[in-house]
Structure formats: structure tokens, C-alpha cells
N, CA, C and O atoms as CSV, one atom per row, in Angstrom:
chain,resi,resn,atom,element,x,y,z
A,1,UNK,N,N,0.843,-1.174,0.000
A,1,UNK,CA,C,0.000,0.000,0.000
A,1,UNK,C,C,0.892,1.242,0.000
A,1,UNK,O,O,1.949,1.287,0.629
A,2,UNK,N,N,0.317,2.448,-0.884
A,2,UNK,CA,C,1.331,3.588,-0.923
A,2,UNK,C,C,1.565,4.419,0.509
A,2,UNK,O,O,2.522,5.127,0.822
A,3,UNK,N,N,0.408,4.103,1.239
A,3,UNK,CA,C,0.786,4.696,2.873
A,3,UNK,C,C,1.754,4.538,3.327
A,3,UNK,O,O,2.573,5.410,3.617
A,4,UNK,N,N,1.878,2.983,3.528
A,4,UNK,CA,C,2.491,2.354,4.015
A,4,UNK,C,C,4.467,2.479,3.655
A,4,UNK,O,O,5.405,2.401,4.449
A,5,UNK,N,N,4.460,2.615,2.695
A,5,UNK,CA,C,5.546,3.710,1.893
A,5,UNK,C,C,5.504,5.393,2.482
A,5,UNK,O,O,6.430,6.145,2.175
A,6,UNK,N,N,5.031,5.595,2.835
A,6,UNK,CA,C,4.566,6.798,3.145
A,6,UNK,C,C,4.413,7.747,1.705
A,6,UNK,O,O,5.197,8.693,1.635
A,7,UNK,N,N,3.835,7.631,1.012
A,7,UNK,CA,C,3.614,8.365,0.076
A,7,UNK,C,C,2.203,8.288,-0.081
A,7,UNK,O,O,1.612,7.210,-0.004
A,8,UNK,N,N,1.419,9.761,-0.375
A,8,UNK,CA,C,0.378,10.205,-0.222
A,8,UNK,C,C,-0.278,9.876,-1.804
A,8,UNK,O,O,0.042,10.590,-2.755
A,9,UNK,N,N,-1.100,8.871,-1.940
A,9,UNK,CA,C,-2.095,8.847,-3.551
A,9,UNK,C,C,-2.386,10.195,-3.791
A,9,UNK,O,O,-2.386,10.822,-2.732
A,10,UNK,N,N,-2.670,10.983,-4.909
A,10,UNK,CA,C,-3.359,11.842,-5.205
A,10,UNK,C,C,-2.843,13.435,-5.249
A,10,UNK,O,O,-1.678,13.827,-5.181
A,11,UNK,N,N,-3.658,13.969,-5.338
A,11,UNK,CA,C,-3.113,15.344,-4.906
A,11,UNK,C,C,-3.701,16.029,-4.211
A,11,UNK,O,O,-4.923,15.960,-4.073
A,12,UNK,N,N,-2.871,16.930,-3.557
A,12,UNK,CA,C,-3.028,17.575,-1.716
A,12,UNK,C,C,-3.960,18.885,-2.173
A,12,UNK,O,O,-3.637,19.667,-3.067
A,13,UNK,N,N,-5.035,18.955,-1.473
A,13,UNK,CA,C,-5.836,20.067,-1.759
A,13,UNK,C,C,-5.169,21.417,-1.248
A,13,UNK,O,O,-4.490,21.303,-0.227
A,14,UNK,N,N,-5.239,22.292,-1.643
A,14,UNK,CA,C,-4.542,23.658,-1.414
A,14,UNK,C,C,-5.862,24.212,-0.676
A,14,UNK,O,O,-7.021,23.833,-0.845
A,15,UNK,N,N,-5.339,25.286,0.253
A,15,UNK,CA,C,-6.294,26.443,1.043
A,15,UNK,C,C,-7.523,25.973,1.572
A,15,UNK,O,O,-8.608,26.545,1.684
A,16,UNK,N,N,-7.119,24.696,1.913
A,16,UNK,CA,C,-8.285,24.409,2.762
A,16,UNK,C,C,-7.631,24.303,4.515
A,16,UNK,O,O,-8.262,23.564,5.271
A,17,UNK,N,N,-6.634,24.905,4.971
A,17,UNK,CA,C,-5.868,24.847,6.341
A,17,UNK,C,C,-5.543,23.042,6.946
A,17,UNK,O,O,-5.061,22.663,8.013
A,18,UNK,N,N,-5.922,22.437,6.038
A,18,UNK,CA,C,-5.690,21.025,6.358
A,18,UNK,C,C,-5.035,20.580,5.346
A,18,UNK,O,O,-4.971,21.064,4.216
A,19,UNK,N,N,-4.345,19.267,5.927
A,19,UNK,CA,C,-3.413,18.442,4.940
A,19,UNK,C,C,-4.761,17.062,4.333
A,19,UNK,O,O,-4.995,15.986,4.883
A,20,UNK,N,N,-5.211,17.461,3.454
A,20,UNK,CA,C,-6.176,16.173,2.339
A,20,UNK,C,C,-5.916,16.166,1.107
A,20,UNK,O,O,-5.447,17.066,0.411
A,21,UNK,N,N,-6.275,14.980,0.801
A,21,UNK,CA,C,-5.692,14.522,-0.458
A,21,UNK,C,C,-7.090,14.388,-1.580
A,21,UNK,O,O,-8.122,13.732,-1.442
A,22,UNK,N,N,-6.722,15.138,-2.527
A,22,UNK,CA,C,-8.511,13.965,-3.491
A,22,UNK,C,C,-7.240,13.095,-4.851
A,22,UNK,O,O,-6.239,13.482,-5.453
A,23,UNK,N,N,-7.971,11.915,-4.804
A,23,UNK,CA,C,-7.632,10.497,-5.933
A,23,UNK,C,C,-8.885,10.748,-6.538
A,23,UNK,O,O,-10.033,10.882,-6.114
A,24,UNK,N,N,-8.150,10.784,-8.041
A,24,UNK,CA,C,-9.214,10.404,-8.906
A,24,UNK,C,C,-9.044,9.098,-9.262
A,24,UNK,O,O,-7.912,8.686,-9.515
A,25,UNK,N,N,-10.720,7.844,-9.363
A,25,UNK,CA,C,-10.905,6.965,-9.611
A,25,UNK,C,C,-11.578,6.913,-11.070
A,25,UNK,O,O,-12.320,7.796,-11.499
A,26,UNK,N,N,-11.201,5.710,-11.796
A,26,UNK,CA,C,-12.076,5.441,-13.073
A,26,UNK,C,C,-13.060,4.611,-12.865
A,26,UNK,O,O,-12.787,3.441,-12.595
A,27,UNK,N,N,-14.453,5.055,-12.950
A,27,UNK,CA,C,-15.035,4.139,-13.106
A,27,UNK,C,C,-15.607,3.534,-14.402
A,27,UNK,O,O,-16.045,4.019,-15.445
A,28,UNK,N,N,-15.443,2.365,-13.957
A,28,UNK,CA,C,-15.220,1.292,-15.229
A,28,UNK,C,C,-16.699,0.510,-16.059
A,28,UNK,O,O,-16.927,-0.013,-17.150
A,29,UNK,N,N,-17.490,0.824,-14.743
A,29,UNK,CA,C,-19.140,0.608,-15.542
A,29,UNK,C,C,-19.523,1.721,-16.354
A,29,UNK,O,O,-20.258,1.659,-17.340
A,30,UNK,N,N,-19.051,2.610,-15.943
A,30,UNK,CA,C,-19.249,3.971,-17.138
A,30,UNK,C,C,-18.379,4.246,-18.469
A,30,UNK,O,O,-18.893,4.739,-19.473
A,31,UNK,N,N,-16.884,3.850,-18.383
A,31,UNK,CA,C,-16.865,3.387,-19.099
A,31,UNK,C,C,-16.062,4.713,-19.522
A,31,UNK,O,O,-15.776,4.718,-20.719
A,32,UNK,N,N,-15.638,5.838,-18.797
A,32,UNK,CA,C,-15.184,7.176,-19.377
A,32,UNK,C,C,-13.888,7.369,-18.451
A,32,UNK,O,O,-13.574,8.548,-18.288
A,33,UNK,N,N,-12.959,6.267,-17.719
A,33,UNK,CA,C,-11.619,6.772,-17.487
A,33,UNK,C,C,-11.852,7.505,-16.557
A,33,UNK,O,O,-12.989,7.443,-16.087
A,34,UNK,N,N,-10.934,8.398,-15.993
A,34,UNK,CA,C,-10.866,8.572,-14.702
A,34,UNK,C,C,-11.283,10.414,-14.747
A,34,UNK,O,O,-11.377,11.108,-13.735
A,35,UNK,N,N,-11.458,10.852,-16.016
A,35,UNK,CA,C,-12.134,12.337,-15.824
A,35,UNK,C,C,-13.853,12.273,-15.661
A,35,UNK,O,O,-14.644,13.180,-15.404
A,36,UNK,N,N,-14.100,10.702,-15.941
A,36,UNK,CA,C,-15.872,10.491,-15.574
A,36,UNK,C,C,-15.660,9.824,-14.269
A,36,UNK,O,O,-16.609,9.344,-13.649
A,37,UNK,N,N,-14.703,9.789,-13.929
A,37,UNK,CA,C,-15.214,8.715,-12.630
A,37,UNK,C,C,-15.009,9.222,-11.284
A,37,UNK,O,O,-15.281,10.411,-11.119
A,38,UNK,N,N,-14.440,8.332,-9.954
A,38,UNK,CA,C,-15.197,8.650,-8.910
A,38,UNK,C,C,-14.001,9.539,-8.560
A,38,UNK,O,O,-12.942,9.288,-9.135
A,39,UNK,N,N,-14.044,10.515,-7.714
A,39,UNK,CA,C,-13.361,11.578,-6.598
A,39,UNK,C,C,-13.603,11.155,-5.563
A,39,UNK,O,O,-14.772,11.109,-5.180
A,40,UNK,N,N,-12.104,10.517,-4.441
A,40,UNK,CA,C,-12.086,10.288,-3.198
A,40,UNK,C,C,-11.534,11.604,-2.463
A,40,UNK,O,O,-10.728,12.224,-3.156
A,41,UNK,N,N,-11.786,12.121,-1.282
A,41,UNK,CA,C,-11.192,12.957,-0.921
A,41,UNK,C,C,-11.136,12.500,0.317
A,41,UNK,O,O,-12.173,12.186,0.902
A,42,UNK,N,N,-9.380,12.348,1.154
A,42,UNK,CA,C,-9.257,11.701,2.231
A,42,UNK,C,C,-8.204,12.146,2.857
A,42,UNK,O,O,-7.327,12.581,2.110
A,43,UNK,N,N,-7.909,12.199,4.427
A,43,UNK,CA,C,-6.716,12.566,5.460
A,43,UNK,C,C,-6.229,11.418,6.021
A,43,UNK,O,O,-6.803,10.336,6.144
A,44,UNK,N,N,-4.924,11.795,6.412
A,44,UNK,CA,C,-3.963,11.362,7.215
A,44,UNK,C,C,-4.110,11.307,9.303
A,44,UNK,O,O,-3.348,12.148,9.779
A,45,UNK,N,N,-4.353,11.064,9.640
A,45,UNK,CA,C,-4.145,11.414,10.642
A,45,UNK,C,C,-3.541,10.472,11.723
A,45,UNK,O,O,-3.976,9.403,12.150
A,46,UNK,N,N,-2.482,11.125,12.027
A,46,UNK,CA,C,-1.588,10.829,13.230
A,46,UNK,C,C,-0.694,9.885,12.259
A,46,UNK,O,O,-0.279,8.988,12.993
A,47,UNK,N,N,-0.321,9.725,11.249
A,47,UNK,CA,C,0.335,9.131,10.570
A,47,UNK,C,C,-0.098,7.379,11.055
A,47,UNK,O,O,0.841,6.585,11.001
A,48,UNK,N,N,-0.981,7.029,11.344
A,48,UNK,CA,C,-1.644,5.586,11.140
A,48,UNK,C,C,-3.211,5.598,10.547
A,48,UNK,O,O,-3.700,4.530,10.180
A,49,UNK,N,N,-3.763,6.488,10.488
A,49,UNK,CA,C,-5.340,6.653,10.571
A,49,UNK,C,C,-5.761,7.101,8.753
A,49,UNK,O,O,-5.348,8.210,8.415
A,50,UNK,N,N,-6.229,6.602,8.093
A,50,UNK,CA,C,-6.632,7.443,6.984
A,50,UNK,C,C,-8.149,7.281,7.235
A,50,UNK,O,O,-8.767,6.322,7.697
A,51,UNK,N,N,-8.455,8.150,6.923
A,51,UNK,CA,C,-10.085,8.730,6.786
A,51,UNK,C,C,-10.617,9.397,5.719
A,51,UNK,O,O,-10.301,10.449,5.164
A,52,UNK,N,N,-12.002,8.115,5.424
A,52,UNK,CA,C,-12.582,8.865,3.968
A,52,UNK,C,C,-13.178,9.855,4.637
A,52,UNK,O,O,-13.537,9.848,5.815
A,53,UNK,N,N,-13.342,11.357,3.237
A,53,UNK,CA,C,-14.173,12.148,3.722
A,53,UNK,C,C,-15.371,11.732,2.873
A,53,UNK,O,O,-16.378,11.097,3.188
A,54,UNK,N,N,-14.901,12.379,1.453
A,54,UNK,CA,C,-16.139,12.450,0.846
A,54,UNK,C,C,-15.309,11.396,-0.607
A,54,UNK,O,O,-14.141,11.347,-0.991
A,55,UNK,N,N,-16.477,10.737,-1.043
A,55,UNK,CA,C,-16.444,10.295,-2.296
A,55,UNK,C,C,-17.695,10.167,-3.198
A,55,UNK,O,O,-18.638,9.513,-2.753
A,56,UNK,N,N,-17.787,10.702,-4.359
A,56,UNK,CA,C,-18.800,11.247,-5.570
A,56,UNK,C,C,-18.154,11.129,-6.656
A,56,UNK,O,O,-17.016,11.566,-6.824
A,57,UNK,N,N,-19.124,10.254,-7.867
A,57,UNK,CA,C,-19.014,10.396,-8.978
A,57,UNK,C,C,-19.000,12.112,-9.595
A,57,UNK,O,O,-19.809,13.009,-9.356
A,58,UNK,N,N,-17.746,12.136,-10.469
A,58,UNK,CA,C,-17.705,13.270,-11.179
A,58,UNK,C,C,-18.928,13.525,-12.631
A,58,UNK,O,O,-19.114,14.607,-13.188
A,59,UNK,N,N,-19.539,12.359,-12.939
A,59,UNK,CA,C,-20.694,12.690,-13.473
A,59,UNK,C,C,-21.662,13.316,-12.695
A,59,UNK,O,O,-22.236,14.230,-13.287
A,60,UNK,N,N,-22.074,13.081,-11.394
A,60,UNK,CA,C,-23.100,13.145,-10.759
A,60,UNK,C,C,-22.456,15.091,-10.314
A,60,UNK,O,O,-23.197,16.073,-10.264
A,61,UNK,N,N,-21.127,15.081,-10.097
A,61,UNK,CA,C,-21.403,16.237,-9.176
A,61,UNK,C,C,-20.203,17.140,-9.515
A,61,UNK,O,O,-19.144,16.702,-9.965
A,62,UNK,N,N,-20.437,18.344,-9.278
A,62,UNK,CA,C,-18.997,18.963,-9.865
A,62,UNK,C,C,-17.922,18.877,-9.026
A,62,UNK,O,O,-18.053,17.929,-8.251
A,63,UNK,N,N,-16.535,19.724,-8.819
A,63,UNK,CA,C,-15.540,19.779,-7.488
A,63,UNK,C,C,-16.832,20.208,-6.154
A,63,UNK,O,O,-17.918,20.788,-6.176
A,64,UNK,N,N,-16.066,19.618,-5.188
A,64,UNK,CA,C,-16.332,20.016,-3.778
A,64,UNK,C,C,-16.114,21.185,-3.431
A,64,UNK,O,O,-14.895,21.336,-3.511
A,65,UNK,N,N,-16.843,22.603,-2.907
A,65,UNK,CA,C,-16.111,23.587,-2.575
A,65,UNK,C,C,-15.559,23.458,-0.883
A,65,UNK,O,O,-16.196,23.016,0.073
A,66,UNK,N,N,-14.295,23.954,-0.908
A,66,UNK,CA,C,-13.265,24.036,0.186
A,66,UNK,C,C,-14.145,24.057,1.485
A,66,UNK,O,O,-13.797,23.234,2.332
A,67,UNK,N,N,-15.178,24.817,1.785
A,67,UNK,CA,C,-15.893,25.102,2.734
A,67,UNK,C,C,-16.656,23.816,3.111
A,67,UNK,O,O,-16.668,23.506,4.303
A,68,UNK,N,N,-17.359,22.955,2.122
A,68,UNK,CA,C,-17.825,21.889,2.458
A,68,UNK,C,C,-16.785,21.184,2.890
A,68,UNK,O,O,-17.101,20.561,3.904
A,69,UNK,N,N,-15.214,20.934,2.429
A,69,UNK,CA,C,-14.448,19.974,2.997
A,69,UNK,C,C,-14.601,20.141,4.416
A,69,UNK,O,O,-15.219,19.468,5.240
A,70,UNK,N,N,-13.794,21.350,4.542
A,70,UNK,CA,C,-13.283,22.192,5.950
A,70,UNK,C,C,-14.637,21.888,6.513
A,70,UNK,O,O,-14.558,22.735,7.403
A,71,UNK,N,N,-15.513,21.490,6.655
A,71,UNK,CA,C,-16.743,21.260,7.695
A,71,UNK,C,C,-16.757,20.002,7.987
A,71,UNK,O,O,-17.079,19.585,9.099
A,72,UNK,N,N,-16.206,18.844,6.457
A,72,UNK,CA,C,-16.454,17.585,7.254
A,72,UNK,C,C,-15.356,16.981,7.878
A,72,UNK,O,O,-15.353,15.966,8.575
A,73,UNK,N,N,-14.219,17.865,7.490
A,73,UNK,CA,C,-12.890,17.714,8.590
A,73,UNK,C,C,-13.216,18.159,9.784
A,73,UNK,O,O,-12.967,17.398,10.720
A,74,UNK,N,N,-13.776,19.328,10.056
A,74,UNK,CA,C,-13.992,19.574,11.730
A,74,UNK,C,C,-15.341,19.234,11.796
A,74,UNK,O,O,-16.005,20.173,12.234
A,75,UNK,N,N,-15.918,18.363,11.557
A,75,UNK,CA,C,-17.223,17.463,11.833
A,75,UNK,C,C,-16.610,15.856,12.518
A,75,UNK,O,O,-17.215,15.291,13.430
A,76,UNK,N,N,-15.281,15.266,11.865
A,76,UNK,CA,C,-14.972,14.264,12.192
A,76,UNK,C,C,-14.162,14.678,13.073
A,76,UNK,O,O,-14.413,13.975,14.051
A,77,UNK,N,N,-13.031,15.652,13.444
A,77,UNK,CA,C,-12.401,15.801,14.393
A,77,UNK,C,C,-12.947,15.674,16.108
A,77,UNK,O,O,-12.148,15.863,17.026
């Protein structure tokens, strides 16, 4: 697992005051590669803990705005 390496999947969201990551997924019943498919957006914590936040098909929904992250980070904290 790339954690376990310590290397972070994805790329690190900017200006949201937290360290999260969003992975883009392909989904493969749709059939459109990974600009149709799913968005994971997930943290680190304490360097053993990863935590999903949010995950949504990019058909279904556009980017997440920062403000919704930043709420469900200090919702799970």
C-alpha cells in the first residue's frame, strides 16, 4: 500500500488549512476513465489513521467547494 511507503495517492488540496488529499478513480461501468469517474477525498491522521471524507461520482457532481471539505474535517475531528 502507498501509505504504508509513506507516500500520499493523489493530490493535496490547497487552502483548505488542512493536509487532504482527493484520488481520482475510473469508473469502469461507465466506461469514461478517470475524468468520468469517482473523486475520493481523504486525510492522514496521526500518521496511522486514513479517513474517507467524501467520495462522488464526477458525473453526478462537480468539485467540492473548500468550505464543504473544511466542515467535514472539523465534523470528524
Amino acid at each position: 500500500m502507498l501509505l504504508e511507503q509513506d507516500a500520499r495517492p493523489g493530490v493535496k488540496l490547497a487552502g483548505i488549512g488542512y493536509e487532504a488529499y482527493k484520488v481520482r478513480l475510473p469508473n469502469r461501468s461507465a466506461r469514461r476513465g478517470k475524468s468520468g469517474g469517482f473523486r475520493v477525498i481523504y486525510q492522514e491522521r496521526a500518521g496511522q489513521i486514513v479517513l474517507l471524507l467524501l467520495i462522488y461520482a464526477k458525473t453526478d457532481r462537480a468539485d467540492i467547494p473548500n468550505d464543504v471539505i473544511v466542515r467535514v474535517i472539523e465534523d470528524t475531528s
